[in-house]
C-alpha positions as CSV (number, residue, x, y, z in Angstrom):
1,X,54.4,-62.8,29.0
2,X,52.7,-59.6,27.7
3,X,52.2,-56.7,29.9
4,X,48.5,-56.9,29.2
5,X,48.4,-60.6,30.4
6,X,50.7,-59.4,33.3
7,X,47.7,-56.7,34.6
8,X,45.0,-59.1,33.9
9,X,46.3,-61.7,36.1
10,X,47.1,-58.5,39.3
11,X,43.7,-57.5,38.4
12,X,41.9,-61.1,39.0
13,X,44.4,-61.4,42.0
14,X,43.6,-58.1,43.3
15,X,39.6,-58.4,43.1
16,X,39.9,-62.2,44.8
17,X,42.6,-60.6,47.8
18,X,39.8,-57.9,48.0
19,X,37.0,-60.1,48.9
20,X,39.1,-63.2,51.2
21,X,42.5,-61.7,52.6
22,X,43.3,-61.5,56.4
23,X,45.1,-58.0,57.7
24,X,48.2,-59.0,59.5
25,X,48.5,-55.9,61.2
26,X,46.3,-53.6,63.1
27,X,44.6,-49.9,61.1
28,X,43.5,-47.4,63.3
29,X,39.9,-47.3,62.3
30,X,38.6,-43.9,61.8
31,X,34.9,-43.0,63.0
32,X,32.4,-43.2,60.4
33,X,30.3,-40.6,62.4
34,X,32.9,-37.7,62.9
35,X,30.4,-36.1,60.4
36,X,26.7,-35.5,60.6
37,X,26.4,-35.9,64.9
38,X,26.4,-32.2,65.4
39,X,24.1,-31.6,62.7
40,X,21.5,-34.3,63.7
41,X,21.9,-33.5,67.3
42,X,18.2,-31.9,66.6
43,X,16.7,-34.0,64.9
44,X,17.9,-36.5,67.2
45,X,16.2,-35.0,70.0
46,X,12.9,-34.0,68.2
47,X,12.2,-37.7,67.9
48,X,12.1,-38.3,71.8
49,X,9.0,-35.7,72.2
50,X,6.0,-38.3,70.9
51,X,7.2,-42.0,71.0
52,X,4.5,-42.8,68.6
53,X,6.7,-40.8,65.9
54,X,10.3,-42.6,66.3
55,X,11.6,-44.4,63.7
56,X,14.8,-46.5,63.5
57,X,16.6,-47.2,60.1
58,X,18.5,-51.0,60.2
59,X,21.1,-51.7,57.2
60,X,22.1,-55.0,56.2
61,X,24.5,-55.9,53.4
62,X,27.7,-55.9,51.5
63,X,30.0,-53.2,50.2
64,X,27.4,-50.6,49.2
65,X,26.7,-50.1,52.6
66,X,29.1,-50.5,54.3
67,X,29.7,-47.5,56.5
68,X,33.0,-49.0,58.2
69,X,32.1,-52.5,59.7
70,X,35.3,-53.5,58.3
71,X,37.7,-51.1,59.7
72,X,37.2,-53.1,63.1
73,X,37.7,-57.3,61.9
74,X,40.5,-58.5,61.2
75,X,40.9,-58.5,57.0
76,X,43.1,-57.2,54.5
77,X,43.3,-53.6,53.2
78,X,41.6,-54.9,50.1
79,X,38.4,-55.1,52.3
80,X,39.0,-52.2,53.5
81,X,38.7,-48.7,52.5
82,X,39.8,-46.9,55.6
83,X,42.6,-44.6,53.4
84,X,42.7,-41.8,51.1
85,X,41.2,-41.0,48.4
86,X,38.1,-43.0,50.0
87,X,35.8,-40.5,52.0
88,X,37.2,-37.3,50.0
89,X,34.3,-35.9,48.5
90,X,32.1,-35.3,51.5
91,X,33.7,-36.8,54.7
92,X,37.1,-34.8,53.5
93,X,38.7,-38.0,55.0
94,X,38.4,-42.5,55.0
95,X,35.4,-43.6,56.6
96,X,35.2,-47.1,55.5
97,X,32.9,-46.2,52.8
98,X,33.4,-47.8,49.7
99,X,33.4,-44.5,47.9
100,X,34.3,-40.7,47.9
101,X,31.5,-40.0,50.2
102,X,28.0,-40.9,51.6
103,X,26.1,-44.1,50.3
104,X,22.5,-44.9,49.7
105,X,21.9,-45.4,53.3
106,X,23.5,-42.5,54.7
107,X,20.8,-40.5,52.4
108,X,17.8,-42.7,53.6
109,X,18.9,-41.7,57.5
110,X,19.1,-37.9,56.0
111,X,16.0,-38.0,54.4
112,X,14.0,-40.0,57.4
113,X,15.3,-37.1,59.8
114,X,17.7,-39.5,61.6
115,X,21.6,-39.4,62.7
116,X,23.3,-41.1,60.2
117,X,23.6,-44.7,61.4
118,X,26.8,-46.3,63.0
119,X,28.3,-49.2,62.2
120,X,27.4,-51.9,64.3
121,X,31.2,-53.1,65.6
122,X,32.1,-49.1,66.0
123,X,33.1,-48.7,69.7
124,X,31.3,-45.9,71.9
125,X,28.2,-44.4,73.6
126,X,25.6,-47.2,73.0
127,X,23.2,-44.3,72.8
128,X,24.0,-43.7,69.2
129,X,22.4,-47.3,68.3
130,X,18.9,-46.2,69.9
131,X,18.0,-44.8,66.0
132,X,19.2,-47.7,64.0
133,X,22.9,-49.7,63.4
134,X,24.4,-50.5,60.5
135,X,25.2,-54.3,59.9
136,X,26.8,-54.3,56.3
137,X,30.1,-55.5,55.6
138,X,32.2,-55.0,52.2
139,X,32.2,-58.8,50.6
140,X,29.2,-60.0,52.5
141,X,26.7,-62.4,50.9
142,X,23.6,-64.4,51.8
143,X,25.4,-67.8,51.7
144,X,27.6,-68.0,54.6
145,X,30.5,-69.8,52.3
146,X,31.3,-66.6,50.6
147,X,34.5,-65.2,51.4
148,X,33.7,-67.2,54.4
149,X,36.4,-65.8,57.6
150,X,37.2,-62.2,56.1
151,X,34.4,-60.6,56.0
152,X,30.6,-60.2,58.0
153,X,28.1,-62.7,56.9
154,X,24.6,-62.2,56.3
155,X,23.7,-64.4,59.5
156,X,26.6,-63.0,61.2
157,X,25.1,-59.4,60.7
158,X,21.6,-61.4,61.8
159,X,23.1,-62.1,65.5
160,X,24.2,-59.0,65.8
161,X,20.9,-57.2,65.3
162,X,19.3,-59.4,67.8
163,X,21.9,-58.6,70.2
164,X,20.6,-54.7,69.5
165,X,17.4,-55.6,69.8
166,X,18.1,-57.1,73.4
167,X,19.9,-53.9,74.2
168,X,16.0,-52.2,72.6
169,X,14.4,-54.1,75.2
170,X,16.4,-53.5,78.5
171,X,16.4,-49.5,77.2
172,X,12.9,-49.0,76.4
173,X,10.8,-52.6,77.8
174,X,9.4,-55.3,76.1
175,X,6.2,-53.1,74.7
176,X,8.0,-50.0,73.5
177,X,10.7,-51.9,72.1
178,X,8.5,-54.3,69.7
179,X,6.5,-50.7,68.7
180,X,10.0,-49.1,67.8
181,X,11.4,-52.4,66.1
182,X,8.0,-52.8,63.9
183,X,8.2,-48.7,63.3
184,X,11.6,-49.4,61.9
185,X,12.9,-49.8,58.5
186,X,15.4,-52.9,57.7
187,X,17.1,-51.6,54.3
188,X,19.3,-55.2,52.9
189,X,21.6,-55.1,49.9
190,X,22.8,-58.5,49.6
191,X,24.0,-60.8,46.9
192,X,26.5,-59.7,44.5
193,X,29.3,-61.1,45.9
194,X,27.6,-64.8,45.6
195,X,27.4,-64.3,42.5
196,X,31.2,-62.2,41.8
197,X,32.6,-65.3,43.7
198,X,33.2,-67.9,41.2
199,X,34.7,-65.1,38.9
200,X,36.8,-62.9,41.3
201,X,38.1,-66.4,42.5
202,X,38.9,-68.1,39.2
203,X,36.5,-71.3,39.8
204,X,33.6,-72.5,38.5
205,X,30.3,-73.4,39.9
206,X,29.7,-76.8,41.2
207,X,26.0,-76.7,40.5
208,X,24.0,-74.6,38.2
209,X,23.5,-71.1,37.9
210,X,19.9,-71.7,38.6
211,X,20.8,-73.7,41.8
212,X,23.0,-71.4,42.5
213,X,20.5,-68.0,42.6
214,X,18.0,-70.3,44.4
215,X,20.2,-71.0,47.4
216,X,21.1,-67.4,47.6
217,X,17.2,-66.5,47.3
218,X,16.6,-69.6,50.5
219,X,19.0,-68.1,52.4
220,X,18.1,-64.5,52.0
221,X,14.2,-65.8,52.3
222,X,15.3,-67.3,55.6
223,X,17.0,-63.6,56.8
224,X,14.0,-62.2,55.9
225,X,11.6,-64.0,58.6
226,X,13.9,-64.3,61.3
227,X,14.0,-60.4,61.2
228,X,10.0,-60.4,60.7
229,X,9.9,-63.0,63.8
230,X,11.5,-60.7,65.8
231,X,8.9,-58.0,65.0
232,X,10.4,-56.1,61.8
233,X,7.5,-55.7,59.1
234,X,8.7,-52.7,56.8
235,X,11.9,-53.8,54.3
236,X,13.7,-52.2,51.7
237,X,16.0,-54.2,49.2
238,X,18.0,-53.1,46.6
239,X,18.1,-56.0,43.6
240,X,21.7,-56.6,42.1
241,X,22.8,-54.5,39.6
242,X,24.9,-55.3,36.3
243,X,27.8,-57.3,37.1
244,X,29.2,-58.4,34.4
245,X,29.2,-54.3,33.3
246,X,31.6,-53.3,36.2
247,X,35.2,-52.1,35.3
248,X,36.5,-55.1,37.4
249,X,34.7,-57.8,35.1
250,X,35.1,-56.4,32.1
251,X,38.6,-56.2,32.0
252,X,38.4,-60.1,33.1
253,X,37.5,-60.6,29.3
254,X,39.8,-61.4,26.4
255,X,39.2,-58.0,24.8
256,X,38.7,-56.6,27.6
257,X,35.9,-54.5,26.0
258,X,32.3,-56.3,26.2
259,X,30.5,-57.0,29.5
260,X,31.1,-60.2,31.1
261,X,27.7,-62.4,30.3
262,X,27.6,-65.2,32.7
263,X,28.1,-62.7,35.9
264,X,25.3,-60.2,34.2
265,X,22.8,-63.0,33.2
266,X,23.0,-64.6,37.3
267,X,22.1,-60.9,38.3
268,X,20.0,-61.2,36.1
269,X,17.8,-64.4,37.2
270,X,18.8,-63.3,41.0
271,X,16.5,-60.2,40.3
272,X,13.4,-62.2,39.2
273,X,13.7,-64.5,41.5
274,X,13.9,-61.6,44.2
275,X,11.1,-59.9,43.1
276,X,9.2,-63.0,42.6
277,X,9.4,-64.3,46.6
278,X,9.1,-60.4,47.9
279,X,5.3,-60.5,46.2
280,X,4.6,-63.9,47.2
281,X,5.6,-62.7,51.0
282,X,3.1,-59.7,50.4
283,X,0.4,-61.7,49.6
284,X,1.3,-64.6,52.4
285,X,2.9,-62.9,55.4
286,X,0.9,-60.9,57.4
287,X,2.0,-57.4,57.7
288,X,5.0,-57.9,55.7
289,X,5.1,-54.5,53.2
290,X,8.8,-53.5,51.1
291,X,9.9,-51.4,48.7
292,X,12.1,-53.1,45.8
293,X,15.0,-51.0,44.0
294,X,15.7,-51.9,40.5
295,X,19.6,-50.4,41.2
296,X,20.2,-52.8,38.1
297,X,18.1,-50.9,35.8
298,X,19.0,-47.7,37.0
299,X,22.6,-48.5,36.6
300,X,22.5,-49.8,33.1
301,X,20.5,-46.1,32.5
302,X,23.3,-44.0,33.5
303,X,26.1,-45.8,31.9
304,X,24.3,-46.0,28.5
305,X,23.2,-42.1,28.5
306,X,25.3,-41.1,31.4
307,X,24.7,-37.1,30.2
308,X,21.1,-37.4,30.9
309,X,22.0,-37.7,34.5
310,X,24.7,-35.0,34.4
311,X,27.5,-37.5,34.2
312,X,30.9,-37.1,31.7
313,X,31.9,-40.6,31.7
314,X,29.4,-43.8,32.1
315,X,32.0,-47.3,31.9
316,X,35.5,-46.1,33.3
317,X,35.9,-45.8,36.8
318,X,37.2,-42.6,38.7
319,X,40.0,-44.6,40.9
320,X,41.8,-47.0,39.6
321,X,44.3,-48.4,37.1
322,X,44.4,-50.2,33.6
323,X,41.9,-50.5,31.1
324,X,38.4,-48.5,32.1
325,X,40.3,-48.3,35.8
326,X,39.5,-51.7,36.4
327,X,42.6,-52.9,38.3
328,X,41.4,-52.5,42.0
329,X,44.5,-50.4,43.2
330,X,42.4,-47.1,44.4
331,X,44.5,-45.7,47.2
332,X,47.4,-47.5,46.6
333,X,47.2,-49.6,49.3
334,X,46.7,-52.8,47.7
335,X,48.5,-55.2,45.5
336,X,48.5,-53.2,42.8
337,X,49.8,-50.0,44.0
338,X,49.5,-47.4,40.9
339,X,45.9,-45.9,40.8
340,X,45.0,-42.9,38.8
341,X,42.9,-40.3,40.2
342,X,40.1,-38.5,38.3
343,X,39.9,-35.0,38.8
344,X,35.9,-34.3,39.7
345,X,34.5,-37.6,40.8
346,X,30.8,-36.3,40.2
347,X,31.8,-36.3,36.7
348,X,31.7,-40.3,37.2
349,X,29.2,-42.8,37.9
350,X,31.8,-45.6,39.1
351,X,34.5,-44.5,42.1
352,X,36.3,-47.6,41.2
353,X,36.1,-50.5,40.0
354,X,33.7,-52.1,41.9
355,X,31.7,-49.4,44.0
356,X,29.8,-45.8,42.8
357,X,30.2,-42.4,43.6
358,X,28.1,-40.3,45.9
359,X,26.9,-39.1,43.3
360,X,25.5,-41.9,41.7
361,X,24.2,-43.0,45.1
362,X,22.3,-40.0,46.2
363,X,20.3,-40.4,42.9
364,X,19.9,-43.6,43.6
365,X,18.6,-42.6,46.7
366,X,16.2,-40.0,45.5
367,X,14.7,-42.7,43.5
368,X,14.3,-44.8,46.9
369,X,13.0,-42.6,48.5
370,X,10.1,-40.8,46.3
371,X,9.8,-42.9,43.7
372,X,6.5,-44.3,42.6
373,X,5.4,-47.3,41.1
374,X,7.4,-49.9,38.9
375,X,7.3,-48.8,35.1
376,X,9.5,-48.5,32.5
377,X,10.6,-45.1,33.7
378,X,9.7,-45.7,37.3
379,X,11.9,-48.2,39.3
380,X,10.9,-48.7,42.8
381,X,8.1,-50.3,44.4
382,X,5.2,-51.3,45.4
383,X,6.2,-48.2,48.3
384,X,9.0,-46.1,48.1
385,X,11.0,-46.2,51.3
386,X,9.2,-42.5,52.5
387,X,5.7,-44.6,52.3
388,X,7.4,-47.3,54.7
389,X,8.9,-44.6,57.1
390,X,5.1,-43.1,57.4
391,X,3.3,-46.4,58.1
392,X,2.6,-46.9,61.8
């Protein structure tokens, strides 16, 4: 067997360990919030002076978003990034960030003038959930099924905001809570690993791929009003970006050079099909209003001109190993244990093989939160996510 077969098959075995493994031995978590409280102390506080002004960020999702949900279940290192180099950038240490700093969200809370938002299962002063929680957990996805046991599902992450919104209403009463929870912002990334699944796994789909994206759409559709029946009515979504593009798929492929089609065309039709029911709730939900992220778009941008956006290198990941640091060995504390370390992650767009830099996710971010109408230049809408925040 050639050496190249040899790191194809870690590589498939690495990305499928990453997503379903159990840990079989207990990682000290480290705080996700040992940076930011001081500095948001004040703006923390200013909120308190006119109720009518407090606002409340919830997240919901998979990987990027995850601010360290999975440093506290029980699930291999592979869903895990609670070790060095993650977290170097910004933190200067592992938060449980899938990258070398903040993500979108962190930015969002930033931006909104709010702490930046704990993960839902870190322990402590209850206080620190009174401005939002974070729900997202690294191989999440809308159908329950995937990567079912290791990781936080979708209606997992559901129960959980309920159970803050209890806590809402024994803090502030029943009529200052539902004021604060319809103030609040719900920001969801969810879907990509329904769809990286069948590949990451080795096994086909059982139905078809348009089946497939329509479940995932039901399921998300059902999310969607169970948080608007409980009072939420301003969302935020980011659509799936390029799959089959990431340094982890592409180095699935024989040549290991082209993008991996199947897993690019069911973002693809996952992304209309998004779009399409988030309108159709516009027009039939009463109060309902979002703001829609084309990540996929703005992806595909940056890696076909990534100089434009003051980027070096556009396909190869920072962290990693093999072809276009695809292996999923960043750390060294996974199966694969060689990584190669890039020497300015800003330089990148990907931080490994499956996740972005902070870089690539603060102008992301940027575009969330001022961006204008959808165009061919313009990717967010029909409200960027400052227009939500400023809607009573």
């Amino acid at each position: 067997m050639t050496e190249s077969t040899l790191m194809e098959k870690a590589t498939r075995r690495t990305i499928s360990f990453s997503f379903s493994s159990f840990f079989i031995f207990f990682v000290l978590p480290i705080s996700s919030n040992l940076v930011f409280l001081a500095g948001n102390a004040a703006a923390k506080i200013s909120h308190d002076g006119d109720n009518n002004k407090v606002t409340a960020l919830f997240i919901f999702g998979d990987s990027f978003l995850d601010a360290g949900n999975n440093n506290y279940i029980n699930t291999s290192t592979l869903d895990q990034a609670n070790f060095p180099p993650y977290g170097q950038t910004f933190f200067g240490l592992p938060t449980g960030r899938f990258s070398d700093g903040r993500l979108i969200s962190d930015f969002i809370a930033e931006y909104a003038n709010l702490p930046l938002i704990p993960p839902f299962l870190e322990p402590g002063d209850s206080q620190k959930k009174l401005y939002g929680v974070n729900f997202a957990s690294a191989g999440a996805g809308a159908l329950v099924e995937t990567f079912q046991g290791s990781v936080i599902s979708l209606r997992t992450q559901l129960e959980n905001y309920k159970k803050v919104e209890k806590l809402w209403r024994r803090k502030f009463g029943k009529e200052e809570s539902k004021k604060r929870i319809s103030r609040a912002v719900y920001l969801i990334g969810i879907g990509s690993n329904d769809y990286l699944s069948p590949f990451l796994t080795n096994q086909s789909l059982s139905i078809s791929m348009s089946q497939h994206v329509d479940i995932v759409i039901g399921n998300l559709t059902t999310f969607v009003h169970e948080i608007y029946k409980v009072g939420g009515r301003k969302f935020g979504f980011l659509n799936v970006p390029d799959l089959g593009c990431f340094p982890a798929l592409r180095v699935l492929q024989p040549n290991k050079e082209s993008c991996l089609r199947e897993a690019s065309r069911l973002a693809e039709m996952h992304n209309k099909a998004l779009s399409s029911l988030l309108f159709k709730m516009q027009r039939q939900v009463k109060g309902f209003k979002f703001s829609l992220f084309d990540m996929n778009k703005s992806l595909r941008l940056r890696m076909h001109h990534p100089s434009k956006f003051g980027f070096k290198e556009g396909e190869e990941a920072c962290c990693g190993t093999g072809k276009w640091r695809g292996v999923f060995s960043c750390g060294g504390k996974r199966i694969v244990k060689e990584y190669k370390l890039c020497e300015n992650p800003n330089d990148y767009i990907f931080w490994d093989s499956l996740h972005l830099t902070q870089n690539t996710y603060k102008q992301f971010a940027k575009l969330i939160w001022n961006g204008g109408h959808m165009s061919d230049s313009l990717v967010v809408g029909p409200y960027n996510i400052n227009k939500l925040f400023q809607i009573p």
